[in-house]
mmCIF file of the protein (N, C-alpha, C, O) and its ligand, coordinates in Angstrom:
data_MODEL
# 
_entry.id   MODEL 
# 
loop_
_entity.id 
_entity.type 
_entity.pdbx_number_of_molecules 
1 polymer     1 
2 non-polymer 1 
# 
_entity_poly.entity_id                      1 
_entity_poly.type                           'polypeptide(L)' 
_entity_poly.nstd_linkage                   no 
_entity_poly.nstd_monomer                   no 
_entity_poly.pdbx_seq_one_letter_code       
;(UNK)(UNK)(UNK)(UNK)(UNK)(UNK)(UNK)(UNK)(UNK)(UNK)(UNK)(UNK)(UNK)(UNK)(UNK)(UNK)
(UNK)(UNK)(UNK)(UNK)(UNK)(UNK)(UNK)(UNK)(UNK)(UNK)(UNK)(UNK)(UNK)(UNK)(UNK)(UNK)
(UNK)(UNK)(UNK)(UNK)(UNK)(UNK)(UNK)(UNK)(UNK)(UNK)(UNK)(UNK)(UNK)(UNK)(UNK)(UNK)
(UNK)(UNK)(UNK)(UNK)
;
_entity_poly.pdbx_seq_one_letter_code_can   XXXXXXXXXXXXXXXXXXXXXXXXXXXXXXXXXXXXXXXXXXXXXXXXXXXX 
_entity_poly.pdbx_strand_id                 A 
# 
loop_
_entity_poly_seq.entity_id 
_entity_poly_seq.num 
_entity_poly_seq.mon_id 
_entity_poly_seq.hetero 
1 1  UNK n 
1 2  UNK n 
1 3  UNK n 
1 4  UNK n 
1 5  UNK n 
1 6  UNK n 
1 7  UNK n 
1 8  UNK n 
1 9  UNK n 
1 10 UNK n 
1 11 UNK n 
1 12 UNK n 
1 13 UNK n 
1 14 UNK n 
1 15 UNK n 
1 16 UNK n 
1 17 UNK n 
1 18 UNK n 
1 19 UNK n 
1 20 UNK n 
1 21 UNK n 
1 22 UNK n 
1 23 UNK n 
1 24 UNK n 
1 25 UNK n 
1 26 UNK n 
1 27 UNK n 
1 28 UNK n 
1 29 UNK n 
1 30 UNK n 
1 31 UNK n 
1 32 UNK n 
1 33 UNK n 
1 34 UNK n 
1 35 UNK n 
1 36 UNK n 
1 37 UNK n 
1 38 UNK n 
1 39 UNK n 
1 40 UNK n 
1 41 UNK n 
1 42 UNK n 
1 43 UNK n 
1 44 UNK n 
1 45 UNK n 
1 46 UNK n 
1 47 UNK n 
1 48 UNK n 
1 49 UNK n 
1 50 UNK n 
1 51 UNK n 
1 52 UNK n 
# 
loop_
_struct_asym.id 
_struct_asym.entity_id 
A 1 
B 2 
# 
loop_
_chem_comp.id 
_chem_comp.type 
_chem_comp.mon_nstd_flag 
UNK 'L-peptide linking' . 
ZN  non-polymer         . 
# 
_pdbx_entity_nonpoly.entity_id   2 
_pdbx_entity_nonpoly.name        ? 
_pdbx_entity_nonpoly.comp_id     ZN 
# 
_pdbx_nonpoly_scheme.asym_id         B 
_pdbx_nonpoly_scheme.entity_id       2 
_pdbx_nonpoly_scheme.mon_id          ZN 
_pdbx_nonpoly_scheme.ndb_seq_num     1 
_pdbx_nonpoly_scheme.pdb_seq_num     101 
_pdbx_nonpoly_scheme.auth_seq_num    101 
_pdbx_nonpoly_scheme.pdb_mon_id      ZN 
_pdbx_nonpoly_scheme.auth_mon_id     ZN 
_pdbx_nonpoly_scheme.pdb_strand_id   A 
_pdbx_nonpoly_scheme.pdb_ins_code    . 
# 
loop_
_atom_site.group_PDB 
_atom_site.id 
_atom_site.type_symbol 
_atom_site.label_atom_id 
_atom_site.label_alt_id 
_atom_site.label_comp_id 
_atom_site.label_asym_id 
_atom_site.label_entity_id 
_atom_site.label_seq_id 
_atom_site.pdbx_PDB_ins_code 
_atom_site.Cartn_x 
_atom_site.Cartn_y 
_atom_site.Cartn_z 
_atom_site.occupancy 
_atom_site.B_iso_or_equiv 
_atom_site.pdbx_formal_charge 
_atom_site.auth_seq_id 
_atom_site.auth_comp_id 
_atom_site.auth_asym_id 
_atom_site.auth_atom_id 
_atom_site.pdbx_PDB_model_num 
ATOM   1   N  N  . UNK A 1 1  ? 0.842   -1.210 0.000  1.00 0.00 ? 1   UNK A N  1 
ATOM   2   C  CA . UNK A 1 1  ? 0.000   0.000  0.000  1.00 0.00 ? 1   UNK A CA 1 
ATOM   3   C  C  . UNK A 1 1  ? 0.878   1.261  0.000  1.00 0.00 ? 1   UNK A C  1 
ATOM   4   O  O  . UNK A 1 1  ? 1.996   1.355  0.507  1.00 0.00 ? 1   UNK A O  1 
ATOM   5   N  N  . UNK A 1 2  ? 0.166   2.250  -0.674 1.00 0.00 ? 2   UNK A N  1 
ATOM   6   C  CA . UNK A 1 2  ? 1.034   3.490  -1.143 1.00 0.00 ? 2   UNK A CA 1 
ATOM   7   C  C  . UNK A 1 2  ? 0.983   4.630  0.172  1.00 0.00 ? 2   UNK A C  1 
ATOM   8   O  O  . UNK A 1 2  ? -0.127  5.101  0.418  1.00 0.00 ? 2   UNK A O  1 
ATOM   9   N  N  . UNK A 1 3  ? 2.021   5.029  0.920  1.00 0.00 ? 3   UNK A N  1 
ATOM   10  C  CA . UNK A 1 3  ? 1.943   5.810  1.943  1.00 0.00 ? 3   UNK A CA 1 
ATOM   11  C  C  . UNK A 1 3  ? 1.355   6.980  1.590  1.00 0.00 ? 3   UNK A C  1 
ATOM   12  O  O  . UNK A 1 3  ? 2.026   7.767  0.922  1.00 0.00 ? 3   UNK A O  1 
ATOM   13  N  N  . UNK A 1 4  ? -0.137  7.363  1.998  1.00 0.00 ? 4   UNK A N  1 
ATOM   14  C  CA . UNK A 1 4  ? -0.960  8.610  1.620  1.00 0.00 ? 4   UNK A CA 1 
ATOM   15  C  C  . UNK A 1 4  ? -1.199  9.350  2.477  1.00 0.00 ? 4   UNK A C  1 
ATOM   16  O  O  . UNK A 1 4  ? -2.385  9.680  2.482  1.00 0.00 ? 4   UNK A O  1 
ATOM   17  N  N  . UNK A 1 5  ? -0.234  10.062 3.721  1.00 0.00 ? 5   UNK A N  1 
ATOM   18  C  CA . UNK A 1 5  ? -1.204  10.794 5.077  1.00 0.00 ? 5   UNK A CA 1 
ATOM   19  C  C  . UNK A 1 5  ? -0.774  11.639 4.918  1.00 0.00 ? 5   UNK A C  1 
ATOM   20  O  O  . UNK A 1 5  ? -0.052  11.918 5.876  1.00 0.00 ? 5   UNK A O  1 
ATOM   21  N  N  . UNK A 1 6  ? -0.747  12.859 3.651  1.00 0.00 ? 6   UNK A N  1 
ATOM   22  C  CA . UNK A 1 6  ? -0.563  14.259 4.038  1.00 0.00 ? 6   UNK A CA 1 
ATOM   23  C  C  . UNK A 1 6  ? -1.287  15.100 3.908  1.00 0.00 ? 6   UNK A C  1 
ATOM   24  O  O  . UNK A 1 6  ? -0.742  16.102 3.446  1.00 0.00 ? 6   UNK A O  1 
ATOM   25  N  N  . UNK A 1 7  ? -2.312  15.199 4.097  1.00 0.00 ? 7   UNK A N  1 
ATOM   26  C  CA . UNK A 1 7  ? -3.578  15.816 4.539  1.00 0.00 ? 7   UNK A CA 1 
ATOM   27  C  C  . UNK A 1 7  ? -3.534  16.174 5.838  1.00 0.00 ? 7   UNK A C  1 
ATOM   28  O  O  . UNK A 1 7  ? -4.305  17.026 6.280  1.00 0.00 ? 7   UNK A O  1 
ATOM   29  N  N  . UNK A 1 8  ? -2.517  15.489 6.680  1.00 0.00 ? 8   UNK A N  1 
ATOM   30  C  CA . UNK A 1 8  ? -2.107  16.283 8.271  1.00 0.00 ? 8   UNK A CA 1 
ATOM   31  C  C  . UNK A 1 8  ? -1.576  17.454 8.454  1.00 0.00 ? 8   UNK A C  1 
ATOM   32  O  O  . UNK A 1 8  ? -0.541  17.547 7.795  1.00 0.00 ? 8   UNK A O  1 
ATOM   33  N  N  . UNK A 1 9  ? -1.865  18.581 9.174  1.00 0.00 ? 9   UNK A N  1 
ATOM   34  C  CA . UNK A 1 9  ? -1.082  19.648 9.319  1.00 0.00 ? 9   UNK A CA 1 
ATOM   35  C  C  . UNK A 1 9  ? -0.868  19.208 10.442 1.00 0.00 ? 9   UNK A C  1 
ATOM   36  O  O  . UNK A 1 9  ? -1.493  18.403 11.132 1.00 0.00 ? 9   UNK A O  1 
ATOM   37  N  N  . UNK A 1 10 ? 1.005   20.355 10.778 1.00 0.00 ? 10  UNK A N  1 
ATOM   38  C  CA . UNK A 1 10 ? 1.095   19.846 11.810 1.00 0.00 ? 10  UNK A CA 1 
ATOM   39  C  C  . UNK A 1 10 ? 1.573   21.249 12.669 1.00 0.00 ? 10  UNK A C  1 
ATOM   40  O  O  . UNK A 1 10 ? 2.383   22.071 12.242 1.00 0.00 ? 10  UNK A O  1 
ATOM   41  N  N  . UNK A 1 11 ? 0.839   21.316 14.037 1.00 0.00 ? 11  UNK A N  1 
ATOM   42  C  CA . UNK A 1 11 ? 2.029   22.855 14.390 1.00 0.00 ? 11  UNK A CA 1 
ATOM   43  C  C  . UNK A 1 11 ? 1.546   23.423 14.181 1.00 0.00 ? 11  UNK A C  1 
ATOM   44  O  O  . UNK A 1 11 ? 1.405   24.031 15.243 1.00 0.00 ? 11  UNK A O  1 
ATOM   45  N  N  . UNK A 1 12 ? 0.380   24.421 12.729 1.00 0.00 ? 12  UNK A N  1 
ATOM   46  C  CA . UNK A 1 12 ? 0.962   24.899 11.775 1.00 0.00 ? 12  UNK A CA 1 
ATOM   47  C  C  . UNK A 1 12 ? -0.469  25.637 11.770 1.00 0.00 ? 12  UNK A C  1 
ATOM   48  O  O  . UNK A 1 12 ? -1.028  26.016 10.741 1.00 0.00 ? 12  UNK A O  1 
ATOM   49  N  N  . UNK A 1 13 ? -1.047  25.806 13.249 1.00 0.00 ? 13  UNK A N  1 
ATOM   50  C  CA . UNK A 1 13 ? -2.371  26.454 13.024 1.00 0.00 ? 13  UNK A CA 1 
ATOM   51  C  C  . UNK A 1 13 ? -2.420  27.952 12.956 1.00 0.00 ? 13  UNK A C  1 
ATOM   52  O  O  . UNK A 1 13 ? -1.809  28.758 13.657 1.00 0.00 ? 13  UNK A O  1 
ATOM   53  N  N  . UNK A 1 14 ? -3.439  28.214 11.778 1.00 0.00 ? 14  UNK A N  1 
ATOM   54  C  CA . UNK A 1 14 ? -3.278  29.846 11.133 1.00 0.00 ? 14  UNK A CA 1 
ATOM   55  C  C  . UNK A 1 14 ? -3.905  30.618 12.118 1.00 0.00 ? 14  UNK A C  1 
ATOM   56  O  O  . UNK A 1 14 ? -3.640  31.817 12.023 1.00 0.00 ? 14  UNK A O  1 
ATOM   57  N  N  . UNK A 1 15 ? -4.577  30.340 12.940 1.00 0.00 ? 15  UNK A N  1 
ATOM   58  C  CA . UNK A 1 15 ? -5.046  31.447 14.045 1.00 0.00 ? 15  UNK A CA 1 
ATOM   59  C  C  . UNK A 1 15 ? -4.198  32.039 14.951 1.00 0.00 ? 15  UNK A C  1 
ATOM   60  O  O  . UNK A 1 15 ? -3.374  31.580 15.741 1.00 0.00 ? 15  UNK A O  1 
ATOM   61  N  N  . UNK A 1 16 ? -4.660  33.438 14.607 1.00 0.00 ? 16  UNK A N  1 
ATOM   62  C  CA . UNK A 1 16 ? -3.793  34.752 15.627 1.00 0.00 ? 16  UNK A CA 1 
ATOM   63  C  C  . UNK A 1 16 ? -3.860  34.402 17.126 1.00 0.00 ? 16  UNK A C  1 
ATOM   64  O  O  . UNK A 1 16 ? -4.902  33.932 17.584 1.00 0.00 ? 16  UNK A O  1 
ATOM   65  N  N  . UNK A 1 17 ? -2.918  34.588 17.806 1.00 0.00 ? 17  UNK A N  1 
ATOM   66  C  CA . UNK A 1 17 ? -2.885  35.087 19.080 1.00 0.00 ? 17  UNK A CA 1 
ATOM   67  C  C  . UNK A 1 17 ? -2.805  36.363 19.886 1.00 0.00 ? 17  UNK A C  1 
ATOM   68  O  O  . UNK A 1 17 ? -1.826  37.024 19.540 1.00 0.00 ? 17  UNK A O  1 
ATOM   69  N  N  . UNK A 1 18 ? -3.361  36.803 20.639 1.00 0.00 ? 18  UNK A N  1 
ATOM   70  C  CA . UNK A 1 18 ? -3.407  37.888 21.303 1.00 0.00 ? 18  UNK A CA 1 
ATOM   71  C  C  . UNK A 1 18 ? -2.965  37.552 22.680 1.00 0.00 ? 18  UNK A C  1 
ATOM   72  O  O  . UNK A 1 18 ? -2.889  36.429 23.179 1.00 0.00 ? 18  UNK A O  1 
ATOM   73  N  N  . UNK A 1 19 ? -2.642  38.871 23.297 1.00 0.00 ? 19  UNK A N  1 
ATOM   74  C  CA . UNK A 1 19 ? -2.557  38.591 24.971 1.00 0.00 ? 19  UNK A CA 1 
ATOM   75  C  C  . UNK A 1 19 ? -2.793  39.582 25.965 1.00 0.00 ? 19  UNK A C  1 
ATOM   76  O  O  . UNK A 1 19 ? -2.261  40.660 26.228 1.00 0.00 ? 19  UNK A O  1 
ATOM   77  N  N  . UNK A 1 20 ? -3.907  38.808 26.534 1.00 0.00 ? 20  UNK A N  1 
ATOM   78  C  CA . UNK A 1 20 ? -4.937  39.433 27.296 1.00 0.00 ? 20  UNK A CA 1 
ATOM   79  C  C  . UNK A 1 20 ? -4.369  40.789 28.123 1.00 0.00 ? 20  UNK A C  1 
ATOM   80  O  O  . UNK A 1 20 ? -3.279  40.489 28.610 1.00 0.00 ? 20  UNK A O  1 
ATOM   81  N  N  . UNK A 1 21 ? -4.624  41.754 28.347 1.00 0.00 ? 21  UNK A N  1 
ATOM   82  C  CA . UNK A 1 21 ? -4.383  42.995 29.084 1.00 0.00 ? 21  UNK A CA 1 
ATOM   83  C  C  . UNK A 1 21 ? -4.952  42.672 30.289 1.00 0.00 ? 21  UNK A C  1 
ATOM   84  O  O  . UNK A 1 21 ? -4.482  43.582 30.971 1.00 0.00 ? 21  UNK A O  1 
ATOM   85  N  N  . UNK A 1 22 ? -5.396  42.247 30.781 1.00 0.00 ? 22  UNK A N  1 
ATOM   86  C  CA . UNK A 1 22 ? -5.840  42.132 31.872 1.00 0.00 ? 22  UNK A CA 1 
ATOM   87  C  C  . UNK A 1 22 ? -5.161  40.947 32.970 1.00 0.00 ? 22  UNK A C  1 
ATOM   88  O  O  . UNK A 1 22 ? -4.557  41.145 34.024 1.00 0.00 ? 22  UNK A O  1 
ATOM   89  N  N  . UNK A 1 23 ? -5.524  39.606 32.259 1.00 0.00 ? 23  UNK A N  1 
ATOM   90  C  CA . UNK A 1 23 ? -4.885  38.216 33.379 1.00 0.00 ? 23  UNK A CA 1 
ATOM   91  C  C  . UNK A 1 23 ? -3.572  38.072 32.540 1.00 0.00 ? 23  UNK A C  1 
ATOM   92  O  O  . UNK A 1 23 ? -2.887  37.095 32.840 1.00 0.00 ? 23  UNK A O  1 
ATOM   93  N  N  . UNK A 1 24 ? -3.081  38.920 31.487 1.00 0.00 ? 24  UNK A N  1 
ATOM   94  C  CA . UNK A 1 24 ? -2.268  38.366 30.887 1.00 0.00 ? 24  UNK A CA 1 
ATOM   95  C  C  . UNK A 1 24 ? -1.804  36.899 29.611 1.00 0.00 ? 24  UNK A C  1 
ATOM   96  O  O  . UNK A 1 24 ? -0.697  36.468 29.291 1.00 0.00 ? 24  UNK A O  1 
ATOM   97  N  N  . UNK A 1 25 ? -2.862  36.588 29.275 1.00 0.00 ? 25  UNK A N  1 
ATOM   98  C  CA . UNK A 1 25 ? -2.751  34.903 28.936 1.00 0.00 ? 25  UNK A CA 1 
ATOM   99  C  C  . UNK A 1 25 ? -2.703  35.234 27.690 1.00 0.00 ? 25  UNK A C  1 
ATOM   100 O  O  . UNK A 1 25 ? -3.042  36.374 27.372 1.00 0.00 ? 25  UNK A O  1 
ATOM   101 N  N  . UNK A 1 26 ? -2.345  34.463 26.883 1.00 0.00 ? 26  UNK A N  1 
ATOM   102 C  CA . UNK A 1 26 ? -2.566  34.499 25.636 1.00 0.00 ? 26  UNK A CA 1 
ATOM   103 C  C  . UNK A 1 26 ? -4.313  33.856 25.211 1.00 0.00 ? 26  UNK A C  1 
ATOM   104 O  O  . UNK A 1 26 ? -4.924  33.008 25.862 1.00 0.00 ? 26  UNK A O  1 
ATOM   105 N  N  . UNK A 1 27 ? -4.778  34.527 24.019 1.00 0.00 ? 27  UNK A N  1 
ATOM   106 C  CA . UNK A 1 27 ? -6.058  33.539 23.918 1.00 0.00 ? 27  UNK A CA 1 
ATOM   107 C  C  . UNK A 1 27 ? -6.293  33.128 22.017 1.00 0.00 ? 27  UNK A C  1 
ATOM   108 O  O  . UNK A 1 27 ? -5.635  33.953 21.382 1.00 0.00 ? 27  UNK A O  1 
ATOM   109 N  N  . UNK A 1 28 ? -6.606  32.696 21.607 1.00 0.00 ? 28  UNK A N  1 
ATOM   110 C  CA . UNK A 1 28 ? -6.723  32.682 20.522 1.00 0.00 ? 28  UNK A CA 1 
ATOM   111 C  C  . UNK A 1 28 ? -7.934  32.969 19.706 1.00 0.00 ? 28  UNK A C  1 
ATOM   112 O  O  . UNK A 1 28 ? -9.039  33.024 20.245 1.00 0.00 ? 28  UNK A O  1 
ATOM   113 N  N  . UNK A 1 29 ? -7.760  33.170 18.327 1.00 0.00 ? 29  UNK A N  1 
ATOM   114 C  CA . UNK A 1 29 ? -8.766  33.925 17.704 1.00 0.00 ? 29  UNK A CA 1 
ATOM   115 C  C  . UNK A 1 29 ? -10.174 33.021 17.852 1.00 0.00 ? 29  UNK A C  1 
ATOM   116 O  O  . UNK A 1 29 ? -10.299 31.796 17.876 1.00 0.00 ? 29  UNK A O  1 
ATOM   117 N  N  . UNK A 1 30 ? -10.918 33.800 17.920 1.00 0.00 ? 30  UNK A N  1 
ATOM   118 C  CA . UNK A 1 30 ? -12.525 32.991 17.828 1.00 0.00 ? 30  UNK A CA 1 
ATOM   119 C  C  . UNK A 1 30 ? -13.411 33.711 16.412 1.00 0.00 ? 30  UNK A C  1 
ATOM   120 O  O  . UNK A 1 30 ? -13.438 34.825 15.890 1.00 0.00 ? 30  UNK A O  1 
ATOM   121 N  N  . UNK A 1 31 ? -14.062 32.423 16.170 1.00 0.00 ? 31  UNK A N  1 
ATOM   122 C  CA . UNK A 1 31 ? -15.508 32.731 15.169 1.00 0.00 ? 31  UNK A CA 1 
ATOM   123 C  C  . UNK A 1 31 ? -15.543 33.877 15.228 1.00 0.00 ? 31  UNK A C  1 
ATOM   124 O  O  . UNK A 1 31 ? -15.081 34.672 14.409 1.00 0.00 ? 31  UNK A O  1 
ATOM   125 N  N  . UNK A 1 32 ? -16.505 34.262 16.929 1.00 0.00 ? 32  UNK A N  1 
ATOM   126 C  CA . UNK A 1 32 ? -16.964 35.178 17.187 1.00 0.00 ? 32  UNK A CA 1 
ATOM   127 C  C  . UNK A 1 32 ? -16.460 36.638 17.142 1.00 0.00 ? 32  UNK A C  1 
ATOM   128 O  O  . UNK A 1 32 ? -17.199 37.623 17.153 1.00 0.00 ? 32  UNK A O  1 
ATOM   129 N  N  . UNK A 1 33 ? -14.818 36.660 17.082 1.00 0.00 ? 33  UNK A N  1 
ATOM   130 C  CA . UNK A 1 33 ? -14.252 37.813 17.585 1.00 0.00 ? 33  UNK A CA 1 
ATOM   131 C  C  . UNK A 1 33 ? -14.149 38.416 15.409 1.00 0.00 ? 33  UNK A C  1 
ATOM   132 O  O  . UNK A 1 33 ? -13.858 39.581 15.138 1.00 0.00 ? 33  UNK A O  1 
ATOM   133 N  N  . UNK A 1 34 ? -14.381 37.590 14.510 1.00 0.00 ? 34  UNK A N  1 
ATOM   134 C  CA . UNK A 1 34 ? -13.473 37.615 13.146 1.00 0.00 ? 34  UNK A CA 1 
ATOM   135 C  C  . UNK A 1 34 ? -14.106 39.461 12.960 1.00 0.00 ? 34  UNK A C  1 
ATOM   136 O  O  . UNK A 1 34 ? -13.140 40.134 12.602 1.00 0.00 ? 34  UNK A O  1 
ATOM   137 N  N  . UNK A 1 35 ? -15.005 40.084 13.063 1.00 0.00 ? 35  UNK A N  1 
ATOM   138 C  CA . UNK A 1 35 ? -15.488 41.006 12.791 1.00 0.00 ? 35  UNK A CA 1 
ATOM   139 C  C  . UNK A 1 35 ? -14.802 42.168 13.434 1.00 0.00 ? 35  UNK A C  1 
ATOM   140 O  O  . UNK A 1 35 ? -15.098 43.310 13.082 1.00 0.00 ? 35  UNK A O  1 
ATOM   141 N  N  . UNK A 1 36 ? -14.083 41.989 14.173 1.00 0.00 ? 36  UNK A N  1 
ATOM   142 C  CA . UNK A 1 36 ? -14.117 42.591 15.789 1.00 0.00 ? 36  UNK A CA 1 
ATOM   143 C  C  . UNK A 1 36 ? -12.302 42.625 16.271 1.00 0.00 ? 36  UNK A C  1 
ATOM   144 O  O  . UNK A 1 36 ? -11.637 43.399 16.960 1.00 0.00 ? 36  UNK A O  1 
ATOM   145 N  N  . UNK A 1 37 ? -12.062 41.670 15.690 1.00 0.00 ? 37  UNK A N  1 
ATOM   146 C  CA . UNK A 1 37 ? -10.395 40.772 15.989 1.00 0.00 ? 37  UNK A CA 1 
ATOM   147 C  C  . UNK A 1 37 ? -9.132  42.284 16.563 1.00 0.00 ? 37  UNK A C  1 
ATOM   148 O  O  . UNK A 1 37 ? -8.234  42.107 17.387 1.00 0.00 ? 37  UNK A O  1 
ATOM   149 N  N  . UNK A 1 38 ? -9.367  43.382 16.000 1.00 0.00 ? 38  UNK A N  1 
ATOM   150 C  CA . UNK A 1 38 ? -8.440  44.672 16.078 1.00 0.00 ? 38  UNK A CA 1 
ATOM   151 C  C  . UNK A 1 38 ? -8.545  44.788 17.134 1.00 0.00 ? 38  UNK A C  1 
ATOM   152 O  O  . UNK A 1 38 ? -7.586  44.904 17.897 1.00 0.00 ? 38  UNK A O  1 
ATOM   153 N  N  . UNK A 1 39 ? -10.178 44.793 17.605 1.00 0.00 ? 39  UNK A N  1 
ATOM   154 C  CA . UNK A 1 39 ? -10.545 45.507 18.796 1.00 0.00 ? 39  UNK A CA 1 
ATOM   155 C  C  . UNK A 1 39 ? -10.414 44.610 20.089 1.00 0.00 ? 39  UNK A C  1 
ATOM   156 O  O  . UNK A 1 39 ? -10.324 45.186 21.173 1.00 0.00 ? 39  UNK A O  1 
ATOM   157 N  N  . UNK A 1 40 ? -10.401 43.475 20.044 1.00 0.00 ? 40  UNK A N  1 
ATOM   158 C  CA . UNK A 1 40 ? -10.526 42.773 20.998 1.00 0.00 ? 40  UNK A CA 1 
ATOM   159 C  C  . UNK A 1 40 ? -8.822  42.699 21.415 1.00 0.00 ? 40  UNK A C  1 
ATOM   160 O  O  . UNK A 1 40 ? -7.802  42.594 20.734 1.00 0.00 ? 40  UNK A O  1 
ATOM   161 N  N  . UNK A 1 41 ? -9.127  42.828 23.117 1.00 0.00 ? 41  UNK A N  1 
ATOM   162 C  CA . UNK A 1 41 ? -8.044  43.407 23.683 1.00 0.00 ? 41  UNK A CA 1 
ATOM   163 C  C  . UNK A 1 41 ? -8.082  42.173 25.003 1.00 0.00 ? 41  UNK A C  1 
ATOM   164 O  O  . UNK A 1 41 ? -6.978  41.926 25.490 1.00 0.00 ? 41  UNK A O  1 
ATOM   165 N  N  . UNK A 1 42 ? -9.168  41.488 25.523 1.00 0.00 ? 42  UNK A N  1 
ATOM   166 C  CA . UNK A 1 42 ? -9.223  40.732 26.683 1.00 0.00 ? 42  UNK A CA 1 
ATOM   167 C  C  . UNK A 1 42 ? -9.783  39.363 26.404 1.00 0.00 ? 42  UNK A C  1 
ATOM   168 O  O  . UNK A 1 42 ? -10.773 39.347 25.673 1.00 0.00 ? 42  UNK A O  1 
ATOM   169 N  N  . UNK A 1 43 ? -9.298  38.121 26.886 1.00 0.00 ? 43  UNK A N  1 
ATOM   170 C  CA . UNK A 1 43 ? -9.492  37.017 26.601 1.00 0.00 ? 43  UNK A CA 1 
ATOM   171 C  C  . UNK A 1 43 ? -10.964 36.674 27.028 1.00 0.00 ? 43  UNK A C  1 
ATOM   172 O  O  . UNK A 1 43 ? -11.134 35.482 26.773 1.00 0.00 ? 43  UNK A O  1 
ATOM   173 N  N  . UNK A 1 44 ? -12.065 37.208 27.558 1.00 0.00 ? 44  UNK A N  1 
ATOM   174 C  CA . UNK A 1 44 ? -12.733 36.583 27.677 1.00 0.00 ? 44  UNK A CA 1 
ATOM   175 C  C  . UNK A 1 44 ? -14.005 37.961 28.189 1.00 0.00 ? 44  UNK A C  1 
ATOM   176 O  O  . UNK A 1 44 ? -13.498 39.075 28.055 1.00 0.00 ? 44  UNK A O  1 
ATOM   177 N  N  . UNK A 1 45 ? -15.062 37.990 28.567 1.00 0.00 ? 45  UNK A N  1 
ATOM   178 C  CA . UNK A 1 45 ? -15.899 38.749 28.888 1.00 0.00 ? 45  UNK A CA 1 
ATOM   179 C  C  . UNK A 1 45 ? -15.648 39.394 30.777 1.00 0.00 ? 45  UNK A C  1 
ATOM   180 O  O  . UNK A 1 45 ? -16.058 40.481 31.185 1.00 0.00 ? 45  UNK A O  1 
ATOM   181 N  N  . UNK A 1 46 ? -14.957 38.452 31.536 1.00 0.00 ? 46  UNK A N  1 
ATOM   182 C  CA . UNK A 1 46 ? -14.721 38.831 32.848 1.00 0.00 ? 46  UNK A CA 1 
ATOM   183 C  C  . UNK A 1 46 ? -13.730 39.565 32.724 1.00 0.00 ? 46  UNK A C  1 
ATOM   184 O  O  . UNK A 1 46 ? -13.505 40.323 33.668 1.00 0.00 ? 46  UNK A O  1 
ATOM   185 N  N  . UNK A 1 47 ? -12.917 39.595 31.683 1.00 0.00 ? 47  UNK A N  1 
ATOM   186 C  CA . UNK A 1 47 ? -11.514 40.172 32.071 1.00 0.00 ? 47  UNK A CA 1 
ATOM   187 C  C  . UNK A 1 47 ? -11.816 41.874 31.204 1.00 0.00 ? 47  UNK A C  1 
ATOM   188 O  O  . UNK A 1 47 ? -11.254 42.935 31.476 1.00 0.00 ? 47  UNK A O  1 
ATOM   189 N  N  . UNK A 1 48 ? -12.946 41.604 30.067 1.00 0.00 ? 48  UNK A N  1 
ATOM   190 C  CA . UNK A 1 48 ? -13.115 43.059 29.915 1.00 0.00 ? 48  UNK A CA 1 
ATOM   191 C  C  . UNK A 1 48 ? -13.568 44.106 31.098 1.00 0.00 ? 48  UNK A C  1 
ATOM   192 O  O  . UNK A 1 48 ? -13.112 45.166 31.526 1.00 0.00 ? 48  UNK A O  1 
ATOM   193 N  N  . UNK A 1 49 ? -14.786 43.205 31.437 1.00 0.00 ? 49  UNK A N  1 
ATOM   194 C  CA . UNK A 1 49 ? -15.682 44.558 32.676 1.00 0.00 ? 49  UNK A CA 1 
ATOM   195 C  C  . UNK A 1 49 ? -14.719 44.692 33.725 1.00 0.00 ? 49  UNK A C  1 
ATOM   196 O  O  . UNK A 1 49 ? -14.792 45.605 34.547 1.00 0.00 ? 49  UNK A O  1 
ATOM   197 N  N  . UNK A 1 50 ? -13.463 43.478 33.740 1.00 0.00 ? 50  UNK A N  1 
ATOM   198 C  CA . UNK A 1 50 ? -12.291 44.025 35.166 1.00 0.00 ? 50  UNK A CA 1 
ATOM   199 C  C  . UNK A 1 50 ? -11.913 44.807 34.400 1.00 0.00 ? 50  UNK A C  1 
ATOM   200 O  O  . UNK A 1 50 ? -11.752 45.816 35.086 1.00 0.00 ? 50  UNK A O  1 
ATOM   201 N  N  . UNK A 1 51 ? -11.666 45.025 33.463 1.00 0.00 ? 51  UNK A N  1 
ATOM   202 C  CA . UNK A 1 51 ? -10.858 46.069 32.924 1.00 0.00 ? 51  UNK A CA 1 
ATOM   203 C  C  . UNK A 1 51 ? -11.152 47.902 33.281 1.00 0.00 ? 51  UNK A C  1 
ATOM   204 O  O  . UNK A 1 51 ? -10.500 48.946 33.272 1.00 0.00 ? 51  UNK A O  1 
ATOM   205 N  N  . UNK A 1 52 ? -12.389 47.497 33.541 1.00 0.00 ? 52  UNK A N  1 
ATOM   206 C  CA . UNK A 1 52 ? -12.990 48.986 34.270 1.00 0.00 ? 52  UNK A CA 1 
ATOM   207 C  C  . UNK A 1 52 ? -12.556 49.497 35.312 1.00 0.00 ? 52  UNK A C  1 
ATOM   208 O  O  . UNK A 1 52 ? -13.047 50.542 35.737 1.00 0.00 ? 52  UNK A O  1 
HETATM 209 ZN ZN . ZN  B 2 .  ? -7.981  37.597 30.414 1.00 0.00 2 101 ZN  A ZN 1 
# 
């Protein structure tokens, strides 16, 4: 049989990282953020309103 598995990526995922201003963490891009991605500054919804 003919060795066929490269359809695997590896490592090699295209989503941005950011890092959170607030807890610090890194988080990665979401669905939700694609419209928005510049603006988004905090990993998650608790760490924006701490941000106040
Ligand atoms: Zn955070």
């Amino acid at each position: 049989m003919p060795h066929k598995n490269t359809g695997k990526r590896k490592g090699n995922d295209p989503k941005p990282i950011k890092i959170c201003a607030v807890c610090g963490k890194p988080f990665e891009w979401r669905k939700k953020w694609a419209k928005v991605w510049d603006e988004v500054k905090y990993c998650s919804e608790r760490c924006r309103r701490a941000a106040h």
